[in-house]
N, C-alpha and C positions, 0 to 999 in steps of 0.2 A: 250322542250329540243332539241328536232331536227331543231327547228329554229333555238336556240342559237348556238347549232354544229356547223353549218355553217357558224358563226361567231369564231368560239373560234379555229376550227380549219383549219389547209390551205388541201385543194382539196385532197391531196394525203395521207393527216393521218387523215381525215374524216373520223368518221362512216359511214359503206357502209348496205346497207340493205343485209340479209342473205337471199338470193336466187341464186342459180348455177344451168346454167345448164349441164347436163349430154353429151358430146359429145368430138368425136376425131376433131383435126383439118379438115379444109376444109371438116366436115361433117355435114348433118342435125342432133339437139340433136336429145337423143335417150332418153329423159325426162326432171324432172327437179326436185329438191331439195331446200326445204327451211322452213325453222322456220315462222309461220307466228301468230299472234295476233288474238285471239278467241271475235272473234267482229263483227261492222256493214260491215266493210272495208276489212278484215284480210289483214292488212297491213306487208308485212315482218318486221322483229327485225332488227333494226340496233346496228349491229357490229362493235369494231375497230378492225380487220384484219391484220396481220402480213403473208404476202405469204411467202414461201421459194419451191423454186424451185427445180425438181427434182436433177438437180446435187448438191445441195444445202443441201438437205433432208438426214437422213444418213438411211432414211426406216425404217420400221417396222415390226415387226414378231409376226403372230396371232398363238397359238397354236390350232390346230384341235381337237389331241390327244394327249395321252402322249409318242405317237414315232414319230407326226408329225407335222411341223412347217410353216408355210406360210409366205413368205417374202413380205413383199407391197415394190414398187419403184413407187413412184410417187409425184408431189406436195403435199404441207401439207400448209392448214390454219389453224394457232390458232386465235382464236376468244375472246374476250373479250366483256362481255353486261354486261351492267350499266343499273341497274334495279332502274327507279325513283321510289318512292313510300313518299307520303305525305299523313297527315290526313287528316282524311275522305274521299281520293282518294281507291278504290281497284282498280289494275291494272288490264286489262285484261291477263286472261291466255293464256300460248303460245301452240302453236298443231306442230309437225314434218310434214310435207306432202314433200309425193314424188308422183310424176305422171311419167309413163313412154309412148311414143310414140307408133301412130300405127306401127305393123312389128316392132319394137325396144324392147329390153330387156335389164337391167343393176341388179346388185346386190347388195343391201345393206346392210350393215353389222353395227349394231348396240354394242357398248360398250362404258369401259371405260378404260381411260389411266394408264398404269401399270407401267409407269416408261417412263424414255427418249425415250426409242427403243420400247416398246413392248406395245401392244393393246391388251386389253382382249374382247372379242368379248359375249355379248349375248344373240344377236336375229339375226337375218336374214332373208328374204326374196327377191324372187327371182319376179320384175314387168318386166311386159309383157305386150303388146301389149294393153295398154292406162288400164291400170292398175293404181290403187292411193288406198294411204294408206296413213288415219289422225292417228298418234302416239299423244296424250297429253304429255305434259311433264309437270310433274310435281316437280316442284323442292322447296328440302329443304334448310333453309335458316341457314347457321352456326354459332354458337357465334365468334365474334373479337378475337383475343388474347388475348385484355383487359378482355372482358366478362368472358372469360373462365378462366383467370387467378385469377380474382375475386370470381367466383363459386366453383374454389377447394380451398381456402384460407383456409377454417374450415376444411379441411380433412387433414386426419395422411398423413405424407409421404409415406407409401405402396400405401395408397390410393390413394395419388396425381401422382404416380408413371404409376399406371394403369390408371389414365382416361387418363394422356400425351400422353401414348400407345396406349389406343382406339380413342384418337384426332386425331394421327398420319395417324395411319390404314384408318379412315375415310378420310383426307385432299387426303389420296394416291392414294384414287377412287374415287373425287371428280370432275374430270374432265370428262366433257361425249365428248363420240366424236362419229362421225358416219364417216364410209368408202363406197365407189362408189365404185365398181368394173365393169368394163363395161365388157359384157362376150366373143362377136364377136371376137377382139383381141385375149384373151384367148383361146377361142375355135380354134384359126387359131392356136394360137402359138403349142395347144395342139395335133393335129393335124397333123402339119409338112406343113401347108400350107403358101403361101406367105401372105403377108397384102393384107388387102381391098380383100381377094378372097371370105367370104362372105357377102359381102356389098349389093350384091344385088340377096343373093339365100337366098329368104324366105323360103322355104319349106324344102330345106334342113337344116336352121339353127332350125325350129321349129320342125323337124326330130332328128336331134342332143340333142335339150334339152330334149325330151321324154325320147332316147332314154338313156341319163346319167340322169336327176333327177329321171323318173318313174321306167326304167325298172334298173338301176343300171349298164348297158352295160361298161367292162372296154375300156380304151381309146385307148389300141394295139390293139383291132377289129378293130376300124376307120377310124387308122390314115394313112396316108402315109408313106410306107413304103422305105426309099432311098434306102438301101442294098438290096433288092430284083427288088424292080422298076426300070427297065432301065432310060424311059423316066423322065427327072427330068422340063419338058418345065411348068409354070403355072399351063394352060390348063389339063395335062397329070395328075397331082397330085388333083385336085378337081375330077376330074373324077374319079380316084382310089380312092375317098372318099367316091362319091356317089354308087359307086360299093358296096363297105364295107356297106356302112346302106340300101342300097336295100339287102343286102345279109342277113343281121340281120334280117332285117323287115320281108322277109319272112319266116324266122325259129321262126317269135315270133307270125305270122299270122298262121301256121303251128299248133304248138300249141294254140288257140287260138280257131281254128276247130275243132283239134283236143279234147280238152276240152268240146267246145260244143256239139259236137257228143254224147260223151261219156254221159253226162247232158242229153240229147236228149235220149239218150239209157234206161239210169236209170228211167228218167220221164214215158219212154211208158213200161218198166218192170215193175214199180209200180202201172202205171193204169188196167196193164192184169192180175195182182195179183190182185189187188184190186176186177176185175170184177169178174173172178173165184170166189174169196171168198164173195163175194156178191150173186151171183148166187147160191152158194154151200148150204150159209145160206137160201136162197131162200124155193130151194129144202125140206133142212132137216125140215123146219116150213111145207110144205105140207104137205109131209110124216108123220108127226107127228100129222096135221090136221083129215086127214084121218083115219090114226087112231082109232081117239076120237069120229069117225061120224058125224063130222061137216059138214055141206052143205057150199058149197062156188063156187065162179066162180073164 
């Protein structure tokens, strides 16, 4: 079938194989995303692809919470596969893989489509620095209209009423989508720092992710502050950043001693307890020994 493709259709509305990589202009990717076929080969799935472009796109909005809502701006591919399947053929199964870059990090966001505008979101994970994750997919296969229309034929109308309703529900989350989120961007925007400011500060960007995924640090510790900060030059604002997470880091190292200490304190308390009442019981078995007239050394 991918041979005939290339006959039935011209170059620009050809099935393209599902593989993208993860990257800003004029940058090295920062990973790579793609569908691929659970085989000798794993050859990517070829897709027909429809792009719309971010001015194009009217975006999307993932809800977090129920008081918080997440806007996407960005390109949007819909995807369409044509799954061949003939007798006695079983097709191979397809697998999600993403891999991400050394020093590079992106975020993926796993759902389904909830309507025109809105993405319902429900898995995530955050790869790092040459990180990879194989997702199976598994997909199920839905009756035609014809089929389905066929199959309620012998049912009451209530009946026919409700399975239309659970078709419905079903067709409305029946489209999977997955979202990039590249975080570096992000983290500048969040920040108040210019672009490309950390492009090439590894340690502070793997400072910054500890410091919001592990320790939950909010973002007005971090960021740049304009209303306060004189100096508004690049330079001036990465620097009031890196101020900010050495300043945190060592109130979390601080504590961290601090904790240990304490750990340290309690362990050598329960060892002189321990040895007293060791020694106590000692004694009182002598004592008692003697007593009784025992001979003993």
């Amino acid at each position: 079938m991918r041979f005939h493709n290339k006959k039935f259709f011209d170059q620009k509305y050809a099935p393209r194989a599902f593989s993208y990589a993860v990257r800003r202009p004029e940058h090295y990717p920062d990973g790579v995303v793609s569908i691929e076929t659970r085989g000798e080969n794993n050859n990517p799935i070829e897709t027909l692809v429809r792009h719309i472009s971010k001015e194009e796109s009217p975006g999307f909005s993932i809800p977090i919470d129920p008081s918080t809502r997440v806007t996407l701006e960005g390109d949007t591919f819909v995807h369409g596969w044509m799954r061949h399947v003939w007798d006695g053929y079983t097709p191979n199964k397809s697998q999600l893989i993403a891999r991400s870059s050394q020093f590079s990090s992106f975020l993926l966001v796993l759902g389904v489509m909830g309507g025109p505008d809105s993405f319902i979101p429900k898995h995530a994970i955050i790869l790092q620095d040459k990180d990879e994750v194989t997702i199976p997919i598994l997909a199920e296969v839905l009756p035609s209209a014809k089929e389905f229309k066929d199959a309620i034929a012998s049912l009451s109308p209530a009946q026919q009423e409700f399975a239309k309703a659970f078709r419905s529900m079903q067709l409305e989350t029946s489209v999977f989508g997955l979202c990039v989120i590249q975080l570096k961007p992000q983290l500048e925007a969040l920040l108040n720092l210019p672009p490309d400011s950390l492009s090439k500060e590894i340690r502070l960007t793997r400072d910054l992710m500890s410091l919001f995924v592990k320790y939950q640090i909010p973002s007005d510790l971090l960021s740049f502050d304009a209303d306060r900060d004189i100096d508004q030059s690049p330079t001036a604002k990465l620097s009031a950043v890196k101020a900010h997470v050495k300043a945190v880091i060592d109130v979390i190292d601080e504590m961290k001693n601090s904790e240990r200490k304490k750990a340290e304190d309690e362990t050598k308390a329960e060892k002189v307890e321990y040895t007293k009442s060791f020694y106590q019981e000692r004694k009182q078995m002598a004592q008692a020994m003697r007593r009784s007239g025992m001979v003993f050394e």
